[in-house]
C-alpha positions in Angstrom: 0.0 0.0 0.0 2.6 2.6 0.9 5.1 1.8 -2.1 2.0 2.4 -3.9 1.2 6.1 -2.5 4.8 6.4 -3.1 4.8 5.6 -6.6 1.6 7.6 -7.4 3.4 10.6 -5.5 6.3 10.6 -8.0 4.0 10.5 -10.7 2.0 13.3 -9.9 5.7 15.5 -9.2 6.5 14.1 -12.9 3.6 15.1 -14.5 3.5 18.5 -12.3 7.0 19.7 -13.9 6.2 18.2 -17.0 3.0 20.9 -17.4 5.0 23.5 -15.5 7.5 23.1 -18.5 5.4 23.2 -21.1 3.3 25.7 -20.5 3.4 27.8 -23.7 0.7 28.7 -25.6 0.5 27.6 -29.1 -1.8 27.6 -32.1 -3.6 24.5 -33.1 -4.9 25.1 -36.8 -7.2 22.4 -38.6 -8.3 23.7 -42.3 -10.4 26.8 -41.2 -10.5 25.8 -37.6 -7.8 27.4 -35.3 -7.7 27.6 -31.4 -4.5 29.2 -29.4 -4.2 27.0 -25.9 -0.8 25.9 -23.8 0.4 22.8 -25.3 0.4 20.4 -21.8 -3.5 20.8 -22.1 -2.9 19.5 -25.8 -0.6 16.9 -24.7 -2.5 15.0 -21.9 -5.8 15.6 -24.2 -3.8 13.1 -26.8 -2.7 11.0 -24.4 -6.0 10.5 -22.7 -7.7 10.4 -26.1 -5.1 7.8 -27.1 -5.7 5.5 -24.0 -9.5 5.8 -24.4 -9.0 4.4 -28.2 -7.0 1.6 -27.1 -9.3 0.5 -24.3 -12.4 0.9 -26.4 -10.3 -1.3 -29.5 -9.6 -3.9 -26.9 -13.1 -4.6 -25.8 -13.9 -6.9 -28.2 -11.2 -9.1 -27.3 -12.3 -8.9 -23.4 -15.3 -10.2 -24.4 -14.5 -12.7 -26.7 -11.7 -14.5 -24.0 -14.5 -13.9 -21.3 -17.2 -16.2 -23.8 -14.2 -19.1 -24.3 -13.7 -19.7 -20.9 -16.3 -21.9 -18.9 -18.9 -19.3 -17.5 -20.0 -22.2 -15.0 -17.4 -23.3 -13.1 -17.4 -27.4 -12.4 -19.1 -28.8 -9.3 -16.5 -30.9 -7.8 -13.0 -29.9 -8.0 -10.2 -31.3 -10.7 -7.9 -33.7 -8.5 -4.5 -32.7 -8.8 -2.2 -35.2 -9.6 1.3 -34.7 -9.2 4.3 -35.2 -11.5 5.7 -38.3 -9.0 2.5 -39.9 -9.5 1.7 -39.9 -12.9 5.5 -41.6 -13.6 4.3 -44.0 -11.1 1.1 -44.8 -13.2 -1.2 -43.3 -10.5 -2.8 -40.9 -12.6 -6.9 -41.4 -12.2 -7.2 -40.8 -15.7 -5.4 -43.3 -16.7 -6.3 -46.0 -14.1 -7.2 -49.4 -15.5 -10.6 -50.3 -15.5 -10.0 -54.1 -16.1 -8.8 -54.7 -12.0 
């Protein structure tokens, strides 16, 4: 928990001198279209607008991994056979039936 609040600490000092360095205002011109802001308010806006792309182009994939896996989870619980006992022939699945 604390190296957390630490971590998050020196992220918010980062990102606190990176927008006190880059404070300038500049022009942002599209065709017709121009706007004068400072260009850390540019720059997390493209960040943030990239991030939101990526999470909203990786959806479908969440969902699709979320339908292949077994929504119902068995009843009884997969006996775990260990590595020693399946070279001794005591795997269950492969017991003989003919005893």
């Amino acid at each position: 928990m604390q190296k957390k609040l630490i971590l998050l600490l020196a992220f918010m000092v980062l990102v606190a001198v990176f927008a006190l360095q880059n404070s300038v205002e500049v022009d942002l011109k599209l065709w017709f279209w121009s706007i004068r802001t400072s260009m850390v308010l540019i720059l997390i806006l493209t960040f943030a607008t990239g991030a939101l792309a990526g999470i909203l182009f990786s959806l479908p994939g969440w969902s699709k991994k979320s339908k292949t896996e077994d929504p119902k989870p068995s009843e009884e619980p997969e006996e775990q056979v260990s590595v020693e006992e399946k070279r001794a022939g005591k795997d269950p699945e492969f017991e003989d039936v003919n005893k």
